[in-house]
C-alpha positions in Angstrom: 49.4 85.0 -11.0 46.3 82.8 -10.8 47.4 79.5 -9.0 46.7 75.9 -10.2 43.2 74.8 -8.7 41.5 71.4 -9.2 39.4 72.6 -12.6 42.4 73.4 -14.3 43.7 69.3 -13.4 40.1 67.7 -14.3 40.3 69.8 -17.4 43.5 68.0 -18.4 42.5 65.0 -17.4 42.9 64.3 -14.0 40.5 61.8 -12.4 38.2 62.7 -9.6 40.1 61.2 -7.3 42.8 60.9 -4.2 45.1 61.8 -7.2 43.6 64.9 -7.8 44.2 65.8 -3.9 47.9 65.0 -3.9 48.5 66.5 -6.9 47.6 70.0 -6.1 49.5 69.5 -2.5 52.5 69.2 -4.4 51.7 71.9 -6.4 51.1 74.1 -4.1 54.4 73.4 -1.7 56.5 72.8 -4.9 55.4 74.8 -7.6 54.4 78.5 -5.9 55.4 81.6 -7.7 56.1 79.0 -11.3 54.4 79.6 -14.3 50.6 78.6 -14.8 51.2 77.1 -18.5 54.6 75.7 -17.7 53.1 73.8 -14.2 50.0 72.4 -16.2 52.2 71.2 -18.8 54.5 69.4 -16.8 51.4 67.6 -14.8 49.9 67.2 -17.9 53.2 65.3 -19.3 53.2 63.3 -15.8 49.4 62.1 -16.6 50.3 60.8 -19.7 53.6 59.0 -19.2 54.1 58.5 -15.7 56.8 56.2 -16.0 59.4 58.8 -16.6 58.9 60.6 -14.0 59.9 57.6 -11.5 63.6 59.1 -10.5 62.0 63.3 -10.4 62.9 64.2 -7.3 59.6 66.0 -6.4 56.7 64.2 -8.8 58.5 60.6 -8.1 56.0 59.7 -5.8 52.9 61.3 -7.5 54.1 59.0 -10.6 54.2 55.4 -8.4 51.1 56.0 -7.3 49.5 56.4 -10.7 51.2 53.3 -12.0 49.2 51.5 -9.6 46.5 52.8 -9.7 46.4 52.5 -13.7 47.3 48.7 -13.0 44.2 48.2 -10.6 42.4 49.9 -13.2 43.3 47.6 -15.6 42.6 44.7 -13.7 39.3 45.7 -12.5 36.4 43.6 -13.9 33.4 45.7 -14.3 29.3 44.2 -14.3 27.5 44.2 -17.5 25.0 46.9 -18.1 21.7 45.2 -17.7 20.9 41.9 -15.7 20.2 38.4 -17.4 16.6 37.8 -16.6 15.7 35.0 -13.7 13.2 33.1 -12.9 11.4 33.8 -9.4 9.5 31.6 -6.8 7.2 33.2 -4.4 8.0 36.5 -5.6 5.2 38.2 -3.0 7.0 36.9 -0.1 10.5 37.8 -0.7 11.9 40.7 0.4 13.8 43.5 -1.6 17.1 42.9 -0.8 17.1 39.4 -2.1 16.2 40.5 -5.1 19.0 43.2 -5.0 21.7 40.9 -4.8 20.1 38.6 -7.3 20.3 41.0 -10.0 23.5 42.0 -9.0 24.7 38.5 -9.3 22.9 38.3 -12.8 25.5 41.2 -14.0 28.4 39.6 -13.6 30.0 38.5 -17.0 30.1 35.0 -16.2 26.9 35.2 -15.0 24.8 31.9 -17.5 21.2 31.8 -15.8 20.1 32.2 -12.6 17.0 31.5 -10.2 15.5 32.8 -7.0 13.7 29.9 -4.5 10.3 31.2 -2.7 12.4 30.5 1.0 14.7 33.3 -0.6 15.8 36.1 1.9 19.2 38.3 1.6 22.8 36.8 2.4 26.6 37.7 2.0 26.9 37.7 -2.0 24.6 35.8 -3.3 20.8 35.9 -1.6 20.2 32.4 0.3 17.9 31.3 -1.7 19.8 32.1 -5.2 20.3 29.7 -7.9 23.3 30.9 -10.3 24.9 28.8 -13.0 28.6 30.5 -14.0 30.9 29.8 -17.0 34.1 28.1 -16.0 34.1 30.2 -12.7 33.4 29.7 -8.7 32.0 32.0 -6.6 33.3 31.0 -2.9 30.3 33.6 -1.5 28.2 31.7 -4.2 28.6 28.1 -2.3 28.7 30.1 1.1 30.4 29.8 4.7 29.1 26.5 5.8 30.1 24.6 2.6 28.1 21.4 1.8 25.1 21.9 4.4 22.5 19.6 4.5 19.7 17.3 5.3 20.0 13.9 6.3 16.8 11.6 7.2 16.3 8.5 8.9 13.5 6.0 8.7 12.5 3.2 10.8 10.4 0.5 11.1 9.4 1.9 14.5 5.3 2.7 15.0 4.5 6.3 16.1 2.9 4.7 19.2 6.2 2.8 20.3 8.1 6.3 20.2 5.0 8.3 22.2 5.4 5.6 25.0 9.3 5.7 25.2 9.9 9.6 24.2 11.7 10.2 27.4 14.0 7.2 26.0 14.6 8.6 22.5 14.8 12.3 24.4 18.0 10.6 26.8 19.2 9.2 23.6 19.4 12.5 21.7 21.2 14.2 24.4 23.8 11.4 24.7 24.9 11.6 21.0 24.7 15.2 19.9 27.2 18.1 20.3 26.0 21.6 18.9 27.7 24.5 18.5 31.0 26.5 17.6 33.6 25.2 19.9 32.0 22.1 21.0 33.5 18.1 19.8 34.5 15.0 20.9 38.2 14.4 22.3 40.5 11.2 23.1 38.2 8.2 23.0 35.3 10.0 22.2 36.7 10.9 18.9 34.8 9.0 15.5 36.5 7.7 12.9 35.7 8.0 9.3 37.3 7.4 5.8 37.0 11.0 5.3 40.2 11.3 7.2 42.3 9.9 5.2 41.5 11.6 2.0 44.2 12.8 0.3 43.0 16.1 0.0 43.7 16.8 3.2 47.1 16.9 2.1 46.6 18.9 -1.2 48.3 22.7 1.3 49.7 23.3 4.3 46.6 25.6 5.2 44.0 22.4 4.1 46.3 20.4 6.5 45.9 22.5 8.7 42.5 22.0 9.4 41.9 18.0 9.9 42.5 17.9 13.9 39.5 20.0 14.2 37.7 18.4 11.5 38.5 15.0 13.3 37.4 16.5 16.9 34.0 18.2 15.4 33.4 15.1 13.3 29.8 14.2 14.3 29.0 17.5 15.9 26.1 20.0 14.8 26.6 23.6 14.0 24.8 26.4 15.9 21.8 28.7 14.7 19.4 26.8 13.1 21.0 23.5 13.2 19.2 20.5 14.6 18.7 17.1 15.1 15.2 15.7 16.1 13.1 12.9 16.1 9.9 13.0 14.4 7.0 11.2 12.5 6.9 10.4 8.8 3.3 10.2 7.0 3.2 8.3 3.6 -0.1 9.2 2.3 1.0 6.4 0.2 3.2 3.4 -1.0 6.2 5.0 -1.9 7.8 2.3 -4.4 10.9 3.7 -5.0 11.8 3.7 -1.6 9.8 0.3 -1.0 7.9 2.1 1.7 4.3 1.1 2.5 1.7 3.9 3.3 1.7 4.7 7.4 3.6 6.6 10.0 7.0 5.6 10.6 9.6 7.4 13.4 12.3 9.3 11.7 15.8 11.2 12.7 16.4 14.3 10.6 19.0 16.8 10.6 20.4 19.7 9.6 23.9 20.6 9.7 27.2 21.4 7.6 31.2 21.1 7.9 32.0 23.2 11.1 34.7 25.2 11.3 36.7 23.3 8.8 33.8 24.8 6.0 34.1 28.4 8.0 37.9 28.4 7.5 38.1 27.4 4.2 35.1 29.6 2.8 37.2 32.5 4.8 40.5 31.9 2.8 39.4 31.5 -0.6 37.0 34.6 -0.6 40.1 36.6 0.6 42.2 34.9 -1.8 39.2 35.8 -4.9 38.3 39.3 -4.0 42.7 39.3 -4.3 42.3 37.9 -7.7 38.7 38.7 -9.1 38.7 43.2 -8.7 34.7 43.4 -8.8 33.1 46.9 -7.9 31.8 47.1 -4.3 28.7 46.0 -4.6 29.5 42.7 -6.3 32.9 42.0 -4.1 31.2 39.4 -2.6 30.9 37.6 -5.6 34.4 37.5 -6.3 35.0 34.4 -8.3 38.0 32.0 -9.4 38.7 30.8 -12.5 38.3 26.8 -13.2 41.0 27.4 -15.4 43.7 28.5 -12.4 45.2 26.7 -9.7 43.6 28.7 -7.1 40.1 27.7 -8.9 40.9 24.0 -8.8 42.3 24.0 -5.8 38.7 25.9 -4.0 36.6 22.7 -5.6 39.4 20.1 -4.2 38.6 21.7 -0.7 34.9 22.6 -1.3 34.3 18.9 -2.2 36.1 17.8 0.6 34.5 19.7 2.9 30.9 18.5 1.5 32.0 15.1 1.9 33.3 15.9 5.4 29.3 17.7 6.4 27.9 14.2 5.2 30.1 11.9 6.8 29.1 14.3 10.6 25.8 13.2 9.8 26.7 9.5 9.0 28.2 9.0 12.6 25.2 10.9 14.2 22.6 8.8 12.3 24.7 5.7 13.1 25.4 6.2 16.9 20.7 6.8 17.3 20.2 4.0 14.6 22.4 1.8 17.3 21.2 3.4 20.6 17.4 2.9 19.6 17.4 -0.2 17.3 14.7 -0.8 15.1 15.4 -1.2 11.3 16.3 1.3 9.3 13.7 1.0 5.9 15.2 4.6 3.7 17.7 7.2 4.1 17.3 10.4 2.3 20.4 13.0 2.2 20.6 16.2 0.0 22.6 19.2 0.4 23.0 23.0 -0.6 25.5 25.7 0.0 27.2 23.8 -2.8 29.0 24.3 -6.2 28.3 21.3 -9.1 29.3 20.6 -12.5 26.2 20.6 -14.3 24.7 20.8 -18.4 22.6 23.7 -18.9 21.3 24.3 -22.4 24.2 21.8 -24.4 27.6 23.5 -22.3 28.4 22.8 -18.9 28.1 25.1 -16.2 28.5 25.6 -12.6 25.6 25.5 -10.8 25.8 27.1 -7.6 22.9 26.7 -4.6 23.5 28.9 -2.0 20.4 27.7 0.2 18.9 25.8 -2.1 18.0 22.3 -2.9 19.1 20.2 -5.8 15.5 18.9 -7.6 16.4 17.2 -11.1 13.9 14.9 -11.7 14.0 12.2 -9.6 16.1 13.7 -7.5 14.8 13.2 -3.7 15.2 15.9 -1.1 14.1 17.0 3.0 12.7 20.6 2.7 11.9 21.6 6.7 9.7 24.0 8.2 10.9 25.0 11.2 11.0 23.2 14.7 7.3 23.1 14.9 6.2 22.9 11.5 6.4 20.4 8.9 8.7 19.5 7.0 8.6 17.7 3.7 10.4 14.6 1.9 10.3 15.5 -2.2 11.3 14.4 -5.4 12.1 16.7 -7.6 10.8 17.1 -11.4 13.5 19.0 -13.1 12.0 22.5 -13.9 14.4 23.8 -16.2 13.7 27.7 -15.3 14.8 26.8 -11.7 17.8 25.3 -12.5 16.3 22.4 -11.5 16.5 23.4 -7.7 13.7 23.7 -4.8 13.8 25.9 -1.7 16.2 24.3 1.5 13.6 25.2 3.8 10.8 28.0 4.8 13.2 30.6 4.6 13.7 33.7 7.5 11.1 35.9 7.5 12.6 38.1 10.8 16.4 38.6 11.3 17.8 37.0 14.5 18.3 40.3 15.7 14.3 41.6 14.9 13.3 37.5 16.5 14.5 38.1 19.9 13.7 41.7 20.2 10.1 40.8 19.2 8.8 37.0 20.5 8.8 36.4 24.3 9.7 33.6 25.6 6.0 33.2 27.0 5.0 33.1 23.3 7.6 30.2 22.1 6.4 28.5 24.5 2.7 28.3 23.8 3.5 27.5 20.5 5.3 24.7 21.7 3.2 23.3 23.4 0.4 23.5 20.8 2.4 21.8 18.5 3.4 18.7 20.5 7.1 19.7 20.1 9.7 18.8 23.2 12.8 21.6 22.4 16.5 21.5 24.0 18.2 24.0 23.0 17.6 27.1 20.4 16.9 30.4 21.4 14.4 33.1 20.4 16.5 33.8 17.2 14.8 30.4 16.1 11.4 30.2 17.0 9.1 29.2 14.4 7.3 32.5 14.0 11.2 34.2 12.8 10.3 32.0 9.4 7.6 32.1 6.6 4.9 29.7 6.2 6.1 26.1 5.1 2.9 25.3 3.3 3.0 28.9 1.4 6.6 28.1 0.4 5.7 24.3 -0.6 2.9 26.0 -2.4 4.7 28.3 -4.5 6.9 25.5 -5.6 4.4 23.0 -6.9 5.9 23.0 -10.3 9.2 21.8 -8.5 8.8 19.2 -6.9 6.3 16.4 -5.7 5.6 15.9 -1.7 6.1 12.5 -1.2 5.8 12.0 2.9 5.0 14.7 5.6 7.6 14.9 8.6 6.0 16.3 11.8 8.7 17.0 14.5 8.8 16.3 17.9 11.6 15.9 19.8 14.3 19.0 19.0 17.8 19.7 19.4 19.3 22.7 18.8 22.4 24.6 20.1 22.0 27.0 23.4 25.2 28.7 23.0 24.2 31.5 21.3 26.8 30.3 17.9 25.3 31.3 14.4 26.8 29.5 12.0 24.2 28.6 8.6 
């Protein structure tokens, strides 16, 4: 007698699967020496109504598992066939697997439209650099780890020749009032207030509860990786008259930060809790997304909201402790941020727009795109190009991991370019140097339809974290 193999399941139906395995173990230590047609019909009858086979002494195990896995089946949510088309920026400088994941991302079948910046390089999810509007749906990968990053800038009525002849004095100042890195705040007395604190949100869960003493001990800190906060000079070609600013150099404070470990923790929790919910195939479960519609949805833009408003209000205290250490009036202050999930119109319906590493640019809109420590940055305003979601790149984008950085720039080489730039640097590692990122002006180029440059921001004192943290 011929004994039941795996051909004879598939041809009944069994899927290629774990199933099949343990189906033809418990053939083969229960069903030896039984009839070939009488064994296939009884798996067969198992297959096809597993249910009543839940109290069978031998199969009853066999039979829970396929429940389950008929359930997951069922619950799975599978991509669309082809990807919506998206625009893309700077296509000749960004690498493969950004545009991977972007067409990944534009399968999903909430998927609206979707853009790719020219800083664009691959992420978690959704490339850094991505643009993606949703329908009625969240993507906690989509906004990112350090929710509500951004870019806050300072200028002063202070000459570029008054900060050359006290730079040791704004240098002193810098280290004073910055903290950098994972780990690192400010306890007992040292500890700023804010309004943030007392949001109710904070209340909303146990778990969001959770989180304010560290939020209140890292409030006014700086993240690690490429995180800063430096003094530079701003160039206005010309008056500015929006931001009543005469053409000249001015000194300015920018930086570059998000919302700590409270972001981390809360980007952590609700990507668990969506892959939970939202059963994408592998290589979209990092997109996992809530549904607006849900609690769990509503409650992810609560805390993604609060978190963003927590990022600006770390770089509220740091501008206000060097706007009161230095003096000088303050004459603009320009603040943008990305990693970020809004409520926008898109073509009459409204969407979620989500900017993982990218800057909002409606028209008007003003934002900081930096180079990197010793390149330029650049204060925009952006004209609302509809095919980019009206967005702009966040930066110059990496063009070497961290890992391919340090194994190839010496320290030697850093230093020289340094040095040629003008730039004083505490802090940062070779993970950072400017060569690890594309060309500024190449990006700024490929985005002219985008935005307008309205000032050039040269740094020159930089602050980075030396512990080795990197959080983006």
């Amino acid at each position: 007698m011929n004994s039941i193999n795996g051909k004879d399941l598939l041809a009944i139906g069994y899927p290629q699967s774990k199933m099949l395995g343990l189906a033809l173990a418990i053939i083969e230590k229960h069903y030896q020496g039984a009839e070939h047609e009488t064994v296939l019909a009884l798996m067969k009858d198992l297959l096809e109504k597993p249910e009543t086979f839940l109290d069978h002494e031998i199969l009853e195990e066999l039979a829970t598992k396929m429940i389950e896995e008929a359930r997951e089946t069922d619950e799975a949510i599978f991509l669309n066939d082809t990807a919506k088309e998206f625009a893309i920026y700077g296509s000749a400088h960004i690498a493969e697997g950004a545009l991977k994941q972007m067409g990944t991302a534009m399968r999903l079948p909430v998927t609206v439209a979707g853009a790719l910046m020219p800083d664009a390089h691959q992420g978690y999810g959704l490339p850094i650099g991505g643009v993606l509007a949703t329908k009625n749906a969240v993507i906690p990968y989509g906004v990112g780890v350090d929710i509500g990053c951004r870019m806050a800038l300072s200028i002063f009525d202070i000459t570029e020749e008054a900060f050359i002849n006290n730079q040791d004095t704004y240098k002193r100042e810098l280290i004073a009032h910055t903290r950098f890195g994972a780990g690192h705040g400010f306890h007992g007395k040292h500890r700023s207030e804010h309004s943030v604190l007392d949001r109710n949100e904070f209340n909303m869960t146990q778990f969001i509860k959770s989180l304010k003493d560290k939020a209140w001990s890292q409030l006014g800190t700086s993240g690690g990786g490429n995180h800063f906060v430096e003094w530079g000079i701003i160039e206005f070609a010309e008056d500015d008259k929006p931001l009543n600013i005469p053409k000249g150099k001015y000194l300015a404070l920018l930086t570059h930060s998000g919302s700590r470990g409270m972001g981390a923790t809360i980007a952590g929790y609700y990507t668990r809790l969506a892959k939970e919910l939202c059963k994408l195939p592998k290589e979209a479960s990092n997109l996992a997304y809530l549904d607006m519609n849900t609690e769990a949805g509503q409650e992810y833009w609560l805390a993604m909201n609060l978190a963003g408003d927590y990022a600006s209000a770390c770089h509220e205290v740091i501008h206000d402790k060097m706007a009161k250490a230095i003096g000088g009036n303050l004459l603009a202050k320009v603040e943008n941020h990305h990693n970020f999930a809004w409520k926008e119109m898109w073509n009459g319906e409204e969407v979620i727009v989500h900017r993982k590493g990218a800057t909002p640019a409606g028209k008007g809109v003003m934002g900081i795109i930096p180079g990197s420590m010793t390149a330029p940055g650049f204060l925009v305003r952006g004209k609302g190009e509809e095919t980019a979601i009206n967005s702009a790149s966040h930066g110059a984008g990496r063009q070497m991991s961290r890992t391919a950085a340090m194994q190839n720039i010496t320290n030697q080489e850093m230093r020289a370019m340094l040095q040629a730039n003008g730039v004083t640097l505490i802090g940062a590692g070779l993970d950072e140097a400017p060569m690890a990122y594309k060309d500024i002006n190449i990006v700024m180029d490929a985005q002219k339809d985008l935005v307008d440059i309205v000032a050039r921001f040269s740094p020159k004192v930089v602050r980075m974290a030396d512990d080795g943290s990197k959080e983006d």
